[in-house]
C-alpha positions as CSV (number, residue, x, y, z in Angstrom):
1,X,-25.7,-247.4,-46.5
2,X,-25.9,-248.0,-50.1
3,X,-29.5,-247.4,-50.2
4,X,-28.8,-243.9,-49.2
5,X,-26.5,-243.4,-52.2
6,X,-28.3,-245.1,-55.3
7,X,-32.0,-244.6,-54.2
8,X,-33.9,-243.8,-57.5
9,X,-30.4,-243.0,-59.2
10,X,-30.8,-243.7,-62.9
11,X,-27.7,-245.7,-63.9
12,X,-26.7,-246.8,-67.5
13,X,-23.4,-249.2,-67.5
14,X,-21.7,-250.5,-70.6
15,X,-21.0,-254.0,-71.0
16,X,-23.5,-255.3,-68.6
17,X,-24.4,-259.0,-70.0
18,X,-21.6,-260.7,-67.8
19,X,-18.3,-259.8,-65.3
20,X,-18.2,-256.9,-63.7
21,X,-21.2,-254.8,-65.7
22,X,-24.0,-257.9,-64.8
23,X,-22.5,-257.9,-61.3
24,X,-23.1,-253.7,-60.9
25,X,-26.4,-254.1,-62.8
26,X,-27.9,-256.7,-60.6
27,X,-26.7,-255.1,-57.1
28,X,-27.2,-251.5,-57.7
29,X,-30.8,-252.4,-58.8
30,X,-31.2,-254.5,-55.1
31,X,-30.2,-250.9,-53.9
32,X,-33.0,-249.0,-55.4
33,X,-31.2,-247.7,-58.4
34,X,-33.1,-248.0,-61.9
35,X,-30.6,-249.8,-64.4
36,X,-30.2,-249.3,-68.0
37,X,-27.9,-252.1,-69.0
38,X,-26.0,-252.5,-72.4
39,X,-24.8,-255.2,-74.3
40,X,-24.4,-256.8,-77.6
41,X,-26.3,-259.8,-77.1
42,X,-30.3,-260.1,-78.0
43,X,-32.2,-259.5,-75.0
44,X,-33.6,-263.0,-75.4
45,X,-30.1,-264.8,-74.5
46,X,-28.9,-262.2,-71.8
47,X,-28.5,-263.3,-68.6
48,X,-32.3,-263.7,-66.3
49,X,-30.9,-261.3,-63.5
50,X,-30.9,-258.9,-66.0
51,X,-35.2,-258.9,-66.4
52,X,-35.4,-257.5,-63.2
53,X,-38.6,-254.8,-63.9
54,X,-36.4,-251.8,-62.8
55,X,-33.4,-252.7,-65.3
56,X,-34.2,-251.8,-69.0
57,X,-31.9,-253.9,-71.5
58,X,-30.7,-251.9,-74.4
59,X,-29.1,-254.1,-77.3
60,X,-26.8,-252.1,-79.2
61,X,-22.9,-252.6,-80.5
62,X,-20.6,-250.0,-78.9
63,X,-18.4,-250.3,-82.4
64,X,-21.4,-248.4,-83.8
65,X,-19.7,-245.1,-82.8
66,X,-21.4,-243.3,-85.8
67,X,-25.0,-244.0,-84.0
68,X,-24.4,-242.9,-80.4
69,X,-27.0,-240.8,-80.7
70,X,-29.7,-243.3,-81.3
71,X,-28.8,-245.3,-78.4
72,X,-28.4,-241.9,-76.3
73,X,-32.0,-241.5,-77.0
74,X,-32.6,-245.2,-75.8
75,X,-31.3,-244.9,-72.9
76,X,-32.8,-241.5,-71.9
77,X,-36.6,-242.6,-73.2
78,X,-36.0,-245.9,-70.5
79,X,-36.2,-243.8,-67.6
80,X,-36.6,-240.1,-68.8
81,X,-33.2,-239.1,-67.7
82,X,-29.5,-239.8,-66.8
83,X,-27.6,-240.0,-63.1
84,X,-24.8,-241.7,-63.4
85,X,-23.0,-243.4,-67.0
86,X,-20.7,-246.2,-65.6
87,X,-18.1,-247.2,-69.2
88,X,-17.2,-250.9,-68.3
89,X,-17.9,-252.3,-72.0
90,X,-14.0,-253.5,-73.3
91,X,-12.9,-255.6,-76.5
92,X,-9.5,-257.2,-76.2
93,X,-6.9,-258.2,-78.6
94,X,-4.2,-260.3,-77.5
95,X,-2.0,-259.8,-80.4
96,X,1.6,-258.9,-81.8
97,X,2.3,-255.8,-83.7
98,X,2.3,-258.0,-86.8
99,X,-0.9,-259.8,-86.3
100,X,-3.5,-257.1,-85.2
101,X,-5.2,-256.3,-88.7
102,X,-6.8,-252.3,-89.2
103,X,-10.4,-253.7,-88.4
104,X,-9.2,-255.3,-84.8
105,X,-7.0,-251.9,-84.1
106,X,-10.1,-249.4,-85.2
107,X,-12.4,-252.0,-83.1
108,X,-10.2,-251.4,-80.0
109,X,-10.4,-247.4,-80.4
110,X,-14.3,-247.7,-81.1
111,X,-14.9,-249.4,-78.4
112,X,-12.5,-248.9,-75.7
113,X,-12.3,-244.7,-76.5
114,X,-14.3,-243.3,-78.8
115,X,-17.6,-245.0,-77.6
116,X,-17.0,-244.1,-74.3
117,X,-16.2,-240.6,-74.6
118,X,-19.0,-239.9,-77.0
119,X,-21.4,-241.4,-74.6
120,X,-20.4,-239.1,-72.1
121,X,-20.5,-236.0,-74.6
122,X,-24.2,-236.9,-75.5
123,X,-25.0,-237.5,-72.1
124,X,-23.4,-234.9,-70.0
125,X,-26.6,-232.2,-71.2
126,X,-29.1,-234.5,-69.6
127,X,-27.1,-234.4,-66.6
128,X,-26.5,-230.7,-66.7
129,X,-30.5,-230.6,-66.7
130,X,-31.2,-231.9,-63.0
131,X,-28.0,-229.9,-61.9
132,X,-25.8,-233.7,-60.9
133,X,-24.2,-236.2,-62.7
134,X,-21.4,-238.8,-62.7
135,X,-19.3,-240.5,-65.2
136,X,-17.0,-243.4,-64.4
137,X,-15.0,-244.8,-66.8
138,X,-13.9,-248.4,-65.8
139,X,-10.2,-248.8,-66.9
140,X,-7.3,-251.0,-66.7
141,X,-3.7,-251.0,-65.4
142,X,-2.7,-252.0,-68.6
143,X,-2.6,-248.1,-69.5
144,X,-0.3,-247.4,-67.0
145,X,2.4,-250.5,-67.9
146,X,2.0,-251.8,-71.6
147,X,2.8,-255.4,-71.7
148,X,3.9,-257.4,-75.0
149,X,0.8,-258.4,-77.3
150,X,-1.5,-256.1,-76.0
151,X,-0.3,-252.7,-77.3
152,X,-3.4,-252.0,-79.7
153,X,-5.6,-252.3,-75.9
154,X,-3.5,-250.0,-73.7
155,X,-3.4,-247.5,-76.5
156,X,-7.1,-247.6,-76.2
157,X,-7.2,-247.3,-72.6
158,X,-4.0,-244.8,-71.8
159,X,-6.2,-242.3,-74.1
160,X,-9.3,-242.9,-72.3
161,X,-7.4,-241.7,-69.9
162,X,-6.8,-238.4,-71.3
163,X,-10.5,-237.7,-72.5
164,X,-11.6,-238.8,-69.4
165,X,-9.4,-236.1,-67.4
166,X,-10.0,-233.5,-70.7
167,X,-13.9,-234.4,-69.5
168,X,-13.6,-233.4,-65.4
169,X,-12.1,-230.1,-66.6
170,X,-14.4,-229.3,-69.6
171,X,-17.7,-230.2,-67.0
172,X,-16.5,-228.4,-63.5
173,X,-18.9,-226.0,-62.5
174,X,-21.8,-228.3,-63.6
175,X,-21.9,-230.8,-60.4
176,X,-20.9,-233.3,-63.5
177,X,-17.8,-235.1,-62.0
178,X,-15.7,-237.5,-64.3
179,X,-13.8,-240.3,-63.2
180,X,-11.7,-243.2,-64.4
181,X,-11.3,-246.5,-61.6
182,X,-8.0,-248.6,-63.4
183,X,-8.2,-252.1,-62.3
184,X,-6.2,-255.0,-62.1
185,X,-6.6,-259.1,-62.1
186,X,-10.5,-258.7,-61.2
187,X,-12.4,-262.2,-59.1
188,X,-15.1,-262.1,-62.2
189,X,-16.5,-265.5,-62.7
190,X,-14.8,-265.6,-66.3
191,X,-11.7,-265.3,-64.5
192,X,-12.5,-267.4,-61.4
193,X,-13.1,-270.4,-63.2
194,X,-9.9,-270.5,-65.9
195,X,-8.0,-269.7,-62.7
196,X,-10.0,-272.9,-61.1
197,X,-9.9,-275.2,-63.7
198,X,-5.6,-274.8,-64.3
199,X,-5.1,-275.5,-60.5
200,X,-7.6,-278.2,-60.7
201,X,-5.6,-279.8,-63.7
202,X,-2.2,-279.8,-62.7
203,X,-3.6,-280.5,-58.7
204,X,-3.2,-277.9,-57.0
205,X,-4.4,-275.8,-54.4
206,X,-6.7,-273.1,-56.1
207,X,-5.9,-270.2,-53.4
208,X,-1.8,-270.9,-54.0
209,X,-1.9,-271.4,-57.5
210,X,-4.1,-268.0,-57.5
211,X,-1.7,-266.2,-55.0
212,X,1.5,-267.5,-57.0
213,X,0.2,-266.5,-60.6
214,X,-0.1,-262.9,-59.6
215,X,2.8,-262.7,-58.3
216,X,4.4,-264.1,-61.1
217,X,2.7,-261.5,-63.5
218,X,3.2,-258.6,-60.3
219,X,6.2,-259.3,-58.4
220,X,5.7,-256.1,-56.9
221,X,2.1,-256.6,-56.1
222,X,1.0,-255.7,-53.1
223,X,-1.5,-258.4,-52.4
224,X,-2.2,-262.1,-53.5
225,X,-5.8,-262.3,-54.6
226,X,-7.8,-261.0,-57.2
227,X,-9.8,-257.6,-56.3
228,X,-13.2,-257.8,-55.0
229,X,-16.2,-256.9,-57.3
230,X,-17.5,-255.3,-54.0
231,X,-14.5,-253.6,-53.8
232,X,-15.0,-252.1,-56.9
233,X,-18.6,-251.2,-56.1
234,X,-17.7,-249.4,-53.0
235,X,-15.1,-246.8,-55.0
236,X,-18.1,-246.1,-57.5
237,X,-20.6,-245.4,-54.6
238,X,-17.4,-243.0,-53.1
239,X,-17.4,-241.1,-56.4
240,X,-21.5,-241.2,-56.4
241,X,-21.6,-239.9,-53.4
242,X,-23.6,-236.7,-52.4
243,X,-20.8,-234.9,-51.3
244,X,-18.2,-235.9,-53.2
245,X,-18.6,-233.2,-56.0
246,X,-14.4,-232.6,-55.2
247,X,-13.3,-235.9,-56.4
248,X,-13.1,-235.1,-60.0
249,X,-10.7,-236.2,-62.8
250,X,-9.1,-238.8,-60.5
251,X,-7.5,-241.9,-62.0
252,X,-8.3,-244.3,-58.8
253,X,-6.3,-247.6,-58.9
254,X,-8.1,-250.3,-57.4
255,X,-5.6,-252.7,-58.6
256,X,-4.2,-254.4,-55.8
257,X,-0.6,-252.8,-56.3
258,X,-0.5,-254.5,-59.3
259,X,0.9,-251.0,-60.6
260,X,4.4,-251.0,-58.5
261,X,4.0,-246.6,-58.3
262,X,3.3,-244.3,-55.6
263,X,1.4,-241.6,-57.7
């Protein structure tokens, strides 16, 4: 039961205004967890799922690396401490070598890396406190096989990677575990409706055109749909688990075999 796992947990996520962050914010709560959810958008435009009274919506831009503190202190004051820190937040350039400008590269690495490991460096000692904590850091395939135009991104994310293990081995000892779930084409609603939309223009049947895209990007793919939000849900409650201190600086793939590798 997920009840069992999240109960009073004390949950901050990253990115939580819409995709996959809104969709953990909003269940986890309906489990009994207490949410603190992050964005960039005023709290006055966020989504009304997210003014649930047991989530606390903290506005604050992740490419403010220099003033992780203050929102450290935010998200500790919301609650009075810190479970679990789930790292979904992402920025995204889709660009050539020759486009991508200094600020969009240095907004990638803020973002995508440094935020994320500094969150979990000001966090961890608040964790260390009540004796359990976990870190997740949502990831992407896209670390593992660089694709053109979005080199800048898996840069980002392959060493997010690296911190992320550097973190499990710095923190053992500490019932602190630190993992990293690397994900593939993901059913968010963003993604479910461009997908809709092109098979709806050119007539065709959503569930092919789905099922025939991903192969086209993943021959080697070992499925046809995009992965389950649930699905995604139930490898975070694994590594939240009670009892599953021993899972710790894992790189999961819960990407559908869009990564054609054994290991």
């Amino acid at each position: 039961m997920l009840e069992d796992i999240w109960k009073d947990r004390v949950v901050f996520i990253t990115g939580a205004t819409e995709g996959l962050g809104l969709f953990l914010a909003t269940t986890l709560v309906q489990h009994g967890a207490k949410i603190i959810a992050n964005g960039r958008r005023d709290k006055n435009v966020i989504d009304q799922a997210l003014l649930h009274p047991n989530i606390e919506y903290v506005s604050f831009d992740l490419e403010r690396t220099d003033q992780i503190q203050e929102l450290t202190l935010q998200v500790i004051s919301a609650w009075g401490k810190i479970d679990v820190l789930i790292n979904n937040a992402v920025t995204f350039e889709n660009k050539s070598i020759d486009e991508i400008t200094d600020i969009e590269l240095n907004s990638n690495f803020r973002v995508n890396t440094f935020a994320p490991f500094l969150l979990a460096k000001n966090l961890y000692p608040y964790m260390e406190k009540n004796n359990w904590g976990r870190i997740i850091m949502i990831n992407s395939e896209a670390a593992l096989q660089v694709k053109p135009d979005i080199a800048c991104y898996s840069a980002s994310k392959v060493a997010l990677l690296s911190l992320s293990r550097a973190l499990a081995q710095e923190l053992r000892g500490k019932n602190i575990t630190v993992n990293s779930i690397i994900l593939g084409p993901l059913a968010t609603p963003y993604f479910q409706e461009i997908y809709r939309k092109v098979a709806f223009s050119k007539n065709l049947d959503e569930k092919k055109y789905i099922s025939d895209a991903l192969l086209n990007t993943y021959p080697r793919s070992t499925t046809t749909v995009l992965t389950s939000m649930h699905t995604v849900l139930s490898v975070i409650s694994l590594f939240c688990n009670e009892t599953s201190s021993e899972i710790n600086g894992m790189a999961l793939r819960v990407d559908g075999g869009a990564v054609p590798i054994i290991f």
